[in-house]
C-alpha positions as CSV (number, residue, x, y, z in Angstrom):
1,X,0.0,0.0,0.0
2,X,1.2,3.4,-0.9
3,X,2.1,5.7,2.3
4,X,-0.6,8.6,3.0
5,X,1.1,12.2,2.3
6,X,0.9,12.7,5.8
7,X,2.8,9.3,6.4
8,X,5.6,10.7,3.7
9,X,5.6,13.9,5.6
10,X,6.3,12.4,9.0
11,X,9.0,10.4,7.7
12,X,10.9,13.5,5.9
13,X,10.8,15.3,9.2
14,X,12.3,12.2,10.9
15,X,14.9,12.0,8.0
16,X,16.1,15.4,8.8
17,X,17.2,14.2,12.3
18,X,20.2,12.2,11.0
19,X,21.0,14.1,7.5
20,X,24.1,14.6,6.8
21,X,25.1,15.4,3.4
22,X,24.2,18.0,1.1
23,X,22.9,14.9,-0.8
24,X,20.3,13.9,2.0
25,X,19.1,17.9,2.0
26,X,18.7,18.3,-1.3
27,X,16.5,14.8,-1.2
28,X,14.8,15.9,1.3
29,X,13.3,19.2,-0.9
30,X,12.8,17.1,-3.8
31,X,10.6,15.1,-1.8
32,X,8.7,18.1,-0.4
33,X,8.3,19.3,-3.6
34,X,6.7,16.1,-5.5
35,X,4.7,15.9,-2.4
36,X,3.1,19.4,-2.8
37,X,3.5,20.5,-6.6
38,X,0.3,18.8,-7.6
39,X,-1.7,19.4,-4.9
40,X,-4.7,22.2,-4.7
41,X,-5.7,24.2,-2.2
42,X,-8.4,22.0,-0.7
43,X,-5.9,19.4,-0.7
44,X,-3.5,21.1,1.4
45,X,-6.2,22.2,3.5
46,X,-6.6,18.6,4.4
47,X,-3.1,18.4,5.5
48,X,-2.8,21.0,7.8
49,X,-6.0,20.3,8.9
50,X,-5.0,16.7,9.9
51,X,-1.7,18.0,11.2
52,X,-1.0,21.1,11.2
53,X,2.3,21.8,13.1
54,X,4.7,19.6,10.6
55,X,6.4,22.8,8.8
56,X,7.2,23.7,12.3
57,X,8.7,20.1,12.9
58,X,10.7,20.8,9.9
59,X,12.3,23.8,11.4
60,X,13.0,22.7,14.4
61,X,14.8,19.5,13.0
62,X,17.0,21.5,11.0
63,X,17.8,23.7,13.9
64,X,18.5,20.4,15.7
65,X,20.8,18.7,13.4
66,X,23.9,17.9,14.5
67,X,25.6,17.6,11.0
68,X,24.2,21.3,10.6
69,X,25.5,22.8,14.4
70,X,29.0,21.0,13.3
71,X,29.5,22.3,10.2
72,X,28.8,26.3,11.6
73,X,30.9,25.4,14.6
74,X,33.8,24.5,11.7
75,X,33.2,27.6,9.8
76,X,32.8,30.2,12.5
77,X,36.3,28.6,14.1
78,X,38.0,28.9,10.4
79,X,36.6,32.8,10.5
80,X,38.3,33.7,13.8
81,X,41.1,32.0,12.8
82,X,41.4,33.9,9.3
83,X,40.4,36.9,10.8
84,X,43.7,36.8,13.1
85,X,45.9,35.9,10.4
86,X,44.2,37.9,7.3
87,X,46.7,39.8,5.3
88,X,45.3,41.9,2.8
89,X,45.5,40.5,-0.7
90,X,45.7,43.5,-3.8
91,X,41.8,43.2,-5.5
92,X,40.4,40.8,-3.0
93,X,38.4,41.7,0.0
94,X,38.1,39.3,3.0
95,X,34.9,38.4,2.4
96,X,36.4,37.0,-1.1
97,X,39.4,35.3,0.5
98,X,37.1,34.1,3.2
99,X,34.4,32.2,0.5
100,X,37.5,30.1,-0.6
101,X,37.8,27.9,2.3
102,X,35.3,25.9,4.4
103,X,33.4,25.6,0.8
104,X,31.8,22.0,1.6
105,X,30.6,22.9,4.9
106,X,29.6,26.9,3.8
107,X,27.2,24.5,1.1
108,X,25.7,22.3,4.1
109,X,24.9,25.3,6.2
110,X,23.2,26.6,3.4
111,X,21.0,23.9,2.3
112,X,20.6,23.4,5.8
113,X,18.8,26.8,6.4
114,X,16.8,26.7,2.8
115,X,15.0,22.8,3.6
116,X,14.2,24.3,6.9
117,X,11.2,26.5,5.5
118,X,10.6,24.4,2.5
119,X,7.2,22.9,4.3
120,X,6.4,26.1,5.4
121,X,6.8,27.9,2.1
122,X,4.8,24.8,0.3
123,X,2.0,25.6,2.8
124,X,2.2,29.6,3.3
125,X,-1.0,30.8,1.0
126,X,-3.1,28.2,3.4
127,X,-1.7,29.8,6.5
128,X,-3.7,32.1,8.7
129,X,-2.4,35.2,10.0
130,X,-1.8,33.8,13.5
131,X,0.2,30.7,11.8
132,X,2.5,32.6,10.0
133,X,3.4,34.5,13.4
134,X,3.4,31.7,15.9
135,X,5.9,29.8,12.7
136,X,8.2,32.9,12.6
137,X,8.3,32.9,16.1
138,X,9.3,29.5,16.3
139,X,11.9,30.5,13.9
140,X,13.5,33.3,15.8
141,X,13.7,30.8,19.0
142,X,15.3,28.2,16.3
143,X,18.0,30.9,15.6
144,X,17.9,32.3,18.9
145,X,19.5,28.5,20.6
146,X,22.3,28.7,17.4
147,X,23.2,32.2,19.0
148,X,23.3,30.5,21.9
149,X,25.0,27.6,21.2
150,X,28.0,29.6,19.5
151,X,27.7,32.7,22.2
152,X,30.6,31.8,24.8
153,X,33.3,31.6,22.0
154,X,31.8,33.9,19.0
155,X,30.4,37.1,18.7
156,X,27.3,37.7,18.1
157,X,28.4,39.8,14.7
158,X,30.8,36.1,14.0
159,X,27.5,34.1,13.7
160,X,25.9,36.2,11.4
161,X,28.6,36.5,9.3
162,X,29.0,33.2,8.9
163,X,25.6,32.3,8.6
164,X,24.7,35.2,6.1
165,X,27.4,34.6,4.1
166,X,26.4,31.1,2.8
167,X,23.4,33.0,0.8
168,X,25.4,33.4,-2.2
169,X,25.2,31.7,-5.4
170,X,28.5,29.9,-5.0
171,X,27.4,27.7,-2.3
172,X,24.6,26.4,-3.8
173,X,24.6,22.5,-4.1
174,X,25.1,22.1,-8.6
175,X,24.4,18.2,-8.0
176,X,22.3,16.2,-10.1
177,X,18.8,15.6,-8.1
178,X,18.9,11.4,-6.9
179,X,15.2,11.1,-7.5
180,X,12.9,13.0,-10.2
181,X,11.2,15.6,-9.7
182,X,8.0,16.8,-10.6
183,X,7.7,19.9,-11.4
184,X,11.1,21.9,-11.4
185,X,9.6,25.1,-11.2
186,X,7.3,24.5,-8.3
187,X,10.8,23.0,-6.6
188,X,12.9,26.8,-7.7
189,X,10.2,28.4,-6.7
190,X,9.9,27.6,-3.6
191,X,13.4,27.1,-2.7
192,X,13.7,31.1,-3.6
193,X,11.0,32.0,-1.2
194,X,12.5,30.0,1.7
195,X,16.1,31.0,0.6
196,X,15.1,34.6,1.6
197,X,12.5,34.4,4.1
198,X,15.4,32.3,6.3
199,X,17.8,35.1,5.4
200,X,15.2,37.5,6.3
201,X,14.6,35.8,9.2
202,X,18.4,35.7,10.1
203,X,18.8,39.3,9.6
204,X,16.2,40.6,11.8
205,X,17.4,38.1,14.8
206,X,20.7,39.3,14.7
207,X,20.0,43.1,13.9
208,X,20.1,44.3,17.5
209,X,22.2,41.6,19.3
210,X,24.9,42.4,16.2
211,X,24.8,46.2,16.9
212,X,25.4,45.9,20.4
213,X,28.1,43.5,19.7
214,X,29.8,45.9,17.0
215,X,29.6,48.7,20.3
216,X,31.2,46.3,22.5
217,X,34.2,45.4,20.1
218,X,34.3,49.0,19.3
219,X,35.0,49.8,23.4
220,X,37.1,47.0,23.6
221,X,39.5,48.1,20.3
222,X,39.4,52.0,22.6
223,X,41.5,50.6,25.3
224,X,44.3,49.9,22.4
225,X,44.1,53.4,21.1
226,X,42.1,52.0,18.3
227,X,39.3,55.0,17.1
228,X,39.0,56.8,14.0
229,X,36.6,57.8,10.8
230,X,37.2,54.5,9.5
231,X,35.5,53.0,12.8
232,X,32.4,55.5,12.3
233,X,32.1,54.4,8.5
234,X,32.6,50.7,10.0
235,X,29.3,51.6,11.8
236,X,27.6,53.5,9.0
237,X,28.4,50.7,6.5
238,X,27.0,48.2,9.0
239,X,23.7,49.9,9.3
240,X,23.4,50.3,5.7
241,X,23.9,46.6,5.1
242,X,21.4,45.5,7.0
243,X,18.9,48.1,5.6
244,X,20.0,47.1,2.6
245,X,19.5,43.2,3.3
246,X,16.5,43.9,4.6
247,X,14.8,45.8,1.5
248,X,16.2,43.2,-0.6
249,X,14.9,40.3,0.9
250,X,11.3,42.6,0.8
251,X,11.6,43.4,-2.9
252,X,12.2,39.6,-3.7
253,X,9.8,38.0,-1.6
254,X,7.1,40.5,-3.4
255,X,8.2,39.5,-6.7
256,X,7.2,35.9,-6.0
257,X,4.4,35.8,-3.8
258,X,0.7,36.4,-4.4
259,X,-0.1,37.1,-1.0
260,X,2.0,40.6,0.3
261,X,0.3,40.5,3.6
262,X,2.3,37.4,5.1
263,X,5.3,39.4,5.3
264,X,4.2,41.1,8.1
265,X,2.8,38.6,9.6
266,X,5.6,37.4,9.8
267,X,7.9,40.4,10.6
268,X,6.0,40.4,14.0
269,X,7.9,38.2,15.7
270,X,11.0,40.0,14.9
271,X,9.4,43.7,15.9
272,X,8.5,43.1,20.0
273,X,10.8,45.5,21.0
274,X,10.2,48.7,20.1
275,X,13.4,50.0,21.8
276,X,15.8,47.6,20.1
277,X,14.2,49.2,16.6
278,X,14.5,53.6,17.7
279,X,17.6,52.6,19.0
280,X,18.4,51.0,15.6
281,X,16.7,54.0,13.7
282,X,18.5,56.9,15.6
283,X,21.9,55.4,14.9
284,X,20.9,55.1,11.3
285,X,19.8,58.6,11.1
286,X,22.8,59.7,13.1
287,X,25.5,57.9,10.6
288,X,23.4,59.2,7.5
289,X,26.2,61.1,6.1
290,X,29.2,58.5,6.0
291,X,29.1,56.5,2.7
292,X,32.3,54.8,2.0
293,X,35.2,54.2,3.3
294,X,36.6,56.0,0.2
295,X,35.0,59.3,1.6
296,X,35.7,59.7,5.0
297,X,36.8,63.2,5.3
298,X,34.3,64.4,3.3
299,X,31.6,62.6,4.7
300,X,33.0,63.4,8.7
301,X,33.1,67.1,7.4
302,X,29.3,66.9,6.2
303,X,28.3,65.5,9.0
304,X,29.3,68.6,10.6
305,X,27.8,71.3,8.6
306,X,24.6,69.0,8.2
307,X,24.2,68.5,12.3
308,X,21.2,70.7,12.2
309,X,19.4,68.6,10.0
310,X,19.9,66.0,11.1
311,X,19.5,66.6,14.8
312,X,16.0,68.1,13.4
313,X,15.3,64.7,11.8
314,X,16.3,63.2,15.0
315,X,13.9,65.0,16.9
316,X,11.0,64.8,14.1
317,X,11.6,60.8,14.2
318,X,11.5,60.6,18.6
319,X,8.0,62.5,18.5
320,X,6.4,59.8,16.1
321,X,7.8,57.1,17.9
322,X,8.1,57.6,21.4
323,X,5.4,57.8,24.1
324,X,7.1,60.5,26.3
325,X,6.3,63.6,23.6
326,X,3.1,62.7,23.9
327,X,2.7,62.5,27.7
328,X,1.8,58.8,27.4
329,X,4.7,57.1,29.1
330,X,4.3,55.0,31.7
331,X,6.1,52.9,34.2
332,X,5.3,49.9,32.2
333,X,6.5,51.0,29.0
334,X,9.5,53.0,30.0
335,X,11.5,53.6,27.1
336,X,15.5,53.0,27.4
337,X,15.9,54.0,23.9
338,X,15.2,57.7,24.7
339,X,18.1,57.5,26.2
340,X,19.7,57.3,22.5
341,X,18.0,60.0,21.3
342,X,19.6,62.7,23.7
343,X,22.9,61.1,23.3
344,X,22.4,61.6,19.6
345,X,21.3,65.2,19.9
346,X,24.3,66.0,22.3
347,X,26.7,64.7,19.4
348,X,24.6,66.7,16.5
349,X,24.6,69.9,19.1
350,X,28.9,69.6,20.0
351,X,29.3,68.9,16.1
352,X,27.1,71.6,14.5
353,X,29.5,74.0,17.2
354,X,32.1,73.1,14.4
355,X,30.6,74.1,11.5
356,X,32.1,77.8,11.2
357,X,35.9,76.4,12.2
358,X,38.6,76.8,9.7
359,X,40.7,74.7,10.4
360,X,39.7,71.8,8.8
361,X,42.4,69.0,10.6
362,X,41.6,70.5,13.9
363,X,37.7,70.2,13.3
364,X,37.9,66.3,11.9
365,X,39.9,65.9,15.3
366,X,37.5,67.5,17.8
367,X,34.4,65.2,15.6
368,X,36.0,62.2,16.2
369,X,36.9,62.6,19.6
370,X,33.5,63.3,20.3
371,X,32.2,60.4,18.5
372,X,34.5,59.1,21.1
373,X,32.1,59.9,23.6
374,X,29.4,59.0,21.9
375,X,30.1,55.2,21.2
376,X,30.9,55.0,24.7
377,X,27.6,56.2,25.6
378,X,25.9,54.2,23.2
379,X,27.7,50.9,24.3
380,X,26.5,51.0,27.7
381,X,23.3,51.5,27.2
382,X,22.7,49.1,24.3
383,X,24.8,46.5,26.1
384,X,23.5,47.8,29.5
385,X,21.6,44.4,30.7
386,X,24.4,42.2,29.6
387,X,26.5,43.7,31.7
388,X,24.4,44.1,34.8
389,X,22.5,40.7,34.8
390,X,24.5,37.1,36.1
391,X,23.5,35.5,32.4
392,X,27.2,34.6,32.4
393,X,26.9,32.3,35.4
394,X,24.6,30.2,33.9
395,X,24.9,30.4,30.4
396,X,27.8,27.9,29.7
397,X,25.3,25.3,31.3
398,X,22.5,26.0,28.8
399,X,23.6,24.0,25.6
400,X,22.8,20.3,26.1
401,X,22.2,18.4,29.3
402,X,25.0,16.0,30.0
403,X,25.7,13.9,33.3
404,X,26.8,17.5,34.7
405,X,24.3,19.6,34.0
406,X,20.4,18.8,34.3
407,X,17.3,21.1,33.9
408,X,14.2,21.2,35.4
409,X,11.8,23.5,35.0
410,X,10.3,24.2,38.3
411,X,10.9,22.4,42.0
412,X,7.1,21.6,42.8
413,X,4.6,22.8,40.2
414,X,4.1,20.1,37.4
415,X,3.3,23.2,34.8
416,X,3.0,20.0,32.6
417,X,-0.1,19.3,34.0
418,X,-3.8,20.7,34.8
419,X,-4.1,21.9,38.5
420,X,-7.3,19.1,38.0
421,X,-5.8,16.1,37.2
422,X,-6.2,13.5,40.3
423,X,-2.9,12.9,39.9
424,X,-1.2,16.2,40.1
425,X,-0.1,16.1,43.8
426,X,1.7,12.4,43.1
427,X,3.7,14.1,40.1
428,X,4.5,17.2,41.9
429,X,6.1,14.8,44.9
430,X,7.7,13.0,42.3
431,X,9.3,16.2,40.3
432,X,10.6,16.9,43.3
433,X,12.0,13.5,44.7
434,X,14.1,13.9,40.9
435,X,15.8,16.7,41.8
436,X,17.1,14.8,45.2
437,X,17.9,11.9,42.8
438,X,19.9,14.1,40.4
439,X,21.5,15.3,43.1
440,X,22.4,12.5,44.7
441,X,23.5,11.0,41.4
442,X,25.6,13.9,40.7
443,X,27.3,13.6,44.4
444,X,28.1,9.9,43.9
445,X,29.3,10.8,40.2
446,X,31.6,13.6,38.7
447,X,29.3,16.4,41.0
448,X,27.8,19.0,38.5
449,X,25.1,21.7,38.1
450,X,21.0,21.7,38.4
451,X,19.3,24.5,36.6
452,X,15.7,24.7,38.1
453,X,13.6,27.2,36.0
454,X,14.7,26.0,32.2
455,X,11.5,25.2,30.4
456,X,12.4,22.9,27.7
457,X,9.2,22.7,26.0
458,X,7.4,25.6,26.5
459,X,4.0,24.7,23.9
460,X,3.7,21.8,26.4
461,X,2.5,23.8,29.5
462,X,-1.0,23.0,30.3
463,X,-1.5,26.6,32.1
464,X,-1.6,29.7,30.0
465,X,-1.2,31.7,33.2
466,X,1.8,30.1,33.4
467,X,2.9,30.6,29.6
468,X,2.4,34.2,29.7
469,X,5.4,34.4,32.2
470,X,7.8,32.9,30.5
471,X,10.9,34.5,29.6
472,X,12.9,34.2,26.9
473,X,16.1,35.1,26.2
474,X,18.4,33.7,23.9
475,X,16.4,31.0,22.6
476,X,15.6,29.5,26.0
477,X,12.6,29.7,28.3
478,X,12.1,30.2,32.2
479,X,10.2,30.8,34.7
480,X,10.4,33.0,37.9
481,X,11.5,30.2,40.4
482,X,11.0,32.9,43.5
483,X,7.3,33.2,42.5
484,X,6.9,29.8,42.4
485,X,8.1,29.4,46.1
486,X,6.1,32.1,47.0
487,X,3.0,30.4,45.7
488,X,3.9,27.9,48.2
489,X,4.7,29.6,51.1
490,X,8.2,28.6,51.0
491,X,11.7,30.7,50.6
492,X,14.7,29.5,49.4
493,X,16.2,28.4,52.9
494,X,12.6,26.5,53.2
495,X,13.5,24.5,49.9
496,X,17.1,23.6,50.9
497,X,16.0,22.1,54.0
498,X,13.0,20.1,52.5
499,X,16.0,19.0,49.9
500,X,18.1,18.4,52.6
501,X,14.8,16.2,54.4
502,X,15.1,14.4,51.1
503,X,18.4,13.5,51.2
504,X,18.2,12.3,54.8
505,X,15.3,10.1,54.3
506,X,16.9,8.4,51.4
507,X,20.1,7.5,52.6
508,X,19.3,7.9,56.1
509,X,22.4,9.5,56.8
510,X,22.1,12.8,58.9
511,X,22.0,15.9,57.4
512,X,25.7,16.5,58.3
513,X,27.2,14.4,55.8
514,X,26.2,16.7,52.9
515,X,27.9,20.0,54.4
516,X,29.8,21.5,52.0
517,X,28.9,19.3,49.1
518,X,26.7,21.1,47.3
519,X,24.8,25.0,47.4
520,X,22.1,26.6,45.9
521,X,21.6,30.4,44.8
522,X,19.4,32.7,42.8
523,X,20.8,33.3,39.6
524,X,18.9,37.2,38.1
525,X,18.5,36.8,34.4
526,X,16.9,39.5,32.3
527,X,15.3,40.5,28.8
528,X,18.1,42.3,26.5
529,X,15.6,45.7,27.4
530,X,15.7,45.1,30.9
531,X,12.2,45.6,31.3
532,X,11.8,42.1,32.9
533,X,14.0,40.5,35.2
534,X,13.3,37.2,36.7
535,X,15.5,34.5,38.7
536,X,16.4,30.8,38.0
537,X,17.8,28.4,40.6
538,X,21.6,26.8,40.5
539,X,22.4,24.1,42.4
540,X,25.9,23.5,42.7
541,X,27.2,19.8,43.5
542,X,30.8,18.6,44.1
543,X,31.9,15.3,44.0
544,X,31.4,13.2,47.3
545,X,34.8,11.3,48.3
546,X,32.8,8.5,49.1
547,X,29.8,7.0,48.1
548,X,26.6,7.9,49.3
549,X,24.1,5.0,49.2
550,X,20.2,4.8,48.7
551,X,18.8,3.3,51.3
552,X,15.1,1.6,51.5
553,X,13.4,-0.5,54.3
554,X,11.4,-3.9,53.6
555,X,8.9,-2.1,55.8
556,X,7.8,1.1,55.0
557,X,8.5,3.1,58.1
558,X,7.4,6.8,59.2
559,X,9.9,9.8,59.3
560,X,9.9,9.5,63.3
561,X,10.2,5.7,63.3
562,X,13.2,6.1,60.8
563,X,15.9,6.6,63.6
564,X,14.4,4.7,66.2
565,X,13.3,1.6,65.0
566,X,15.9,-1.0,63.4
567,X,14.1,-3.4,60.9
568,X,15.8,-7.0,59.5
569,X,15.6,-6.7,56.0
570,X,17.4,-3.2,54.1
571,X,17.8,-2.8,50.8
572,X,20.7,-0.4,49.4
573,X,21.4,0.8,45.4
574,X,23.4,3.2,44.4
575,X,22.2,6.6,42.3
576,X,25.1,7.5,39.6
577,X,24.7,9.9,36.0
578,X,25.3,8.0,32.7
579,X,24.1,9.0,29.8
580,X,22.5,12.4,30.8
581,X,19.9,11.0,33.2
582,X,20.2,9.3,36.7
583,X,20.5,5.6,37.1
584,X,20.4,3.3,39.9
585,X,23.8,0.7,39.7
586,X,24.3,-2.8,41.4
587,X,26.2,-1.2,45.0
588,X,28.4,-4.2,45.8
589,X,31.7,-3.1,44.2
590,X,31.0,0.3,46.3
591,X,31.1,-1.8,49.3
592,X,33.6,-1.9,51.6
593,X,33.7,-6.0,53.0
594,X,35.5,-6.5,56.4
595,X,36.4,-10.7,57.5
């Protein structure tokens, strides 16, 4: 019998989990596209209808291959590595020296990224309004964990490079197709739309992260002596591109879509923060005048006699956009990005001061130095939260769970799980007796780290309530750990002790024997805006010098009988990590055997 499409699409989506080869990507689209190049509207309103989240399955796949993390990982390590050691070459740029090497892997990123939206594109004139967001939304979180993922060694202006510069013709896959296909313009056609609605996507999810990045590496190059025109038109050139990207990627996907509605839809995703985008518009407006690198004197001296203007523009643009000329500010929508507007006007108001000075090198000097100022400024109010918040403590234990590092999302709450279900008290005991296992596994192991407020699977929680306060940062989820406690009654003192309760009851060793080996804080994360600020808990374990055994009476016995009364029969295991996850092993090569 001949599979169902919706048999066919499973399956691709599971193929996607262990492709490796450009070949198995380039399969995988021609399969998508046989699949969907015949079929009519009402068909594909079956589809979704029977399951409608499989172009998100696609995504997130693609996003979860490990052929695809490895081969950025490779490419972003050969770009640090060429960036150290780059010597210019006459009529060649870097970005032409640089699309020499890593070709084969450059390729499988790129087919990577384009099968990730193939579904998606196949499906997109059936989509409502609200599945086009929640998709792109699912997106940005899909790009959000490669930022994470690559964060501790790269910057955040590395990643995109890397991952932006695969969209060029030269690394596209010229292999012959292993199966036939169809309709070839059905397959083009939709490879084009997904091609720039993933660079699209890209672009807008590393706009404002890659700005603040290119003001941190700008304050770090000041404490070398390194400032100049060429690192405002470095700035300029920057903002332009991405413009520039941006409006391309517009013009195209108009050119080959019906529907010019679904591009904002979804945009939205991309647009939450309306402080991330003044901030990006008043350094645009700001930088207006530099053009080239070719120009910089005259472009620094224009920017002088035009600082009128353009601190008019300035102020024309902040009175559309921002609540406080129009008295509506409040103290939930405080706007950090206002703080870029004066520091914008300052600059225009020191540099139109200039304007009537003769001579010329002495005016270029006094504008740079107090663009100086201004970057400086800038830097620490983009970069502001990173700075202040303790992301850094916990973000090298965000990638992957190992048998180091385990996350829960929440001590006692089973947000899995209506407040209804007869059997939510017995899973909320039983959340909880896991994190005593982990951490007695972790003790009686290599010692590790337990994140408690990492939300793995955020579409799975049965509480809306509980949804809408989630944050998100980076590509991950949490919840407020503190609030949970609360909910209880219970502080952060009250849940070490019931932890260290735990402990004692299942190795009925007093309470003692676990000083020192392990600790628990509050770690205070918050959103890149700062305008939300919630905190996780860390629960640091060390390795125990000697074993620490499980131990369970034949009898069931009460806490108070426990260390009174002495019963016949005991039975002992042992609680170790392999594999990620905490096992119980045979104890009797732990054991110590006297004659």
């Amino acid at each position: 019998m001949e599979r169902s499409d919706q048999q066919k699409i499973y399956d691709i989506c599971e193929q996607l989990k262990t492709a490796n080869k450009v070949e198995d990507f380039v399969m995988i689209q021609g399969l998508i596209s046989n699949i969907f190049s015949n079929k009519t509207t009402d068909e594909i309103d079956v589809l979704l209808a029977d399951r409608d989240n499989f172009y998100i399955n696609l995504i997130e796949n693609v996003f979860n291959n490990g052929a695809f993390i490895e081969a950025i990982g490779k490419v972003l390590e050969q770009f640090q590595s060429f960036q150290k050691n780059y010597e210019p070459i006459p009529g060649k740029t870097f970005k032409n020296a640089f699309d020499e090497v890593e070709i084969k892997n450059k390729k499988l990123i790129f087919i990577s990224l384009v099968t990730s939206l193939m579904l998606f594109s196949s499906v997109l004139p059936n989509l409502k309004r609200a599945n086009v967001t929640y998709t792109a939304g699912r997106l940005r979180a899909s790009i959000g964990k490669i930022k994470h993922i690559f964060n501790q060694q790269f910057s955040s202006l590395e990643i995109f490079s890397v991952i932006s510069g695969v969209f060029d013709e030269k690394f596209y896959p010229k292999i012959n197709f292993p199966l036939r296909i169809n309709e070839l313009d059905h397959l083009f056609h939709h490879q084009k739309i997904a091609s720039y609605l993933v660079l699209f996507a890209i672009s807008l999810s590393f706009k404002d992260s890659c700005l603040s990045s290119l003001f941190a590496s700008i304050e770090k190059a000041k404490t070398e002596g390194k400032f100049s025109t060429w690192t405002i038109n470095r700035l300029s050139q920057f903002i332009k591109r991405t413009r520039g990207r941006e409006e391309g990627s517009k013009k195209i996907l108009k050119s080959v879509s019906d529907d010019l509605n679904f591009l904002e839809y979804f945009i939205e995703p991309f647009r939450v923060n309306k402080n991330e985008e003044n901030a990006f518009n008043l350094i645009e407006i700001t930088l207006r005048e530099f053009k080239s690198s070719s120009t910089l004197e005259k472009d620094t001296i224009k920017t002088i006699h035009t600082a009128k203007d353009i601190a008019k523009d300035l102020n024309d643009y902040s009175k559309n956009n921002f609540k406080a000329f129009s008295g509506n500010i409040t103290g939930d929508n405080w706007e950090w990005s206002n703080k870029i507007f004066i520091n914008c006007c300052k600059l225009m108001g020191a540099l139109g001061g200039l304007s009537d000075v003769k001579d010329k090198s002495w005016q270029i000097d006094v504008c740079v130095k107090e663009f100086v100022d201004w970057t400086s400024s800038i830097h620490k109010i983009l970069n502001k939260y990173d700075i202040e918040d303790e992301w850094a403590k916990i973000s090298k234990y965000l990638n992957q769970e190992t048998n180091r590092i385990e996350w829960k999302g929440t001590f006692l709450t089973p947000i899995n799980t209506a407040e209804n279900n007869p059997e939510y008290i017995k899973i909320s005991t039983n959340m909880f007796y896991g994190i005593t296992k982990t951490l007695l596994g972790m003790l009686n192991s290599d010692g590790g780290v337990i994140l408690v407020g990492v939300v793995e699977k955020p579409e799975d929680i049965a509480d809306n309530k509980i949804k809408e306060k989630l944050l998100e940062k980076n590509g991950k989820f949490f919840l407020d750990i503190p609030e949970e406690l609360s909910s209880l009654k219970i502080d952060l003192d009250g849940i070490k002790r019931k932890i260290q309760d735990s402990l004692k009851k299942e190795t009925l060793l007093s309470i003692d024997n676990f000083n020192n080996l392990w600790n628990i804080q509050n770690v205070n994360i918050k959103t890149r805006d700062g305008t939300r600020g919630i905190n996780v808990c860390m629960i640091e374990v060390l390795k125990s010098e000697k074993p620490l055994f499980s131990v369970k009476f034949e009898t069931e016995l009460s806490d108070e009988e426990i260390d009174t009364v002495k019963p016949d029969i005991v039975w002992i295991s042992l609680l170790k990590r392999a594999d990620a996850r905490t096992i119980r092993v045979d104890p009797r090569k732990h054991l110590t055997y006297q004659a």
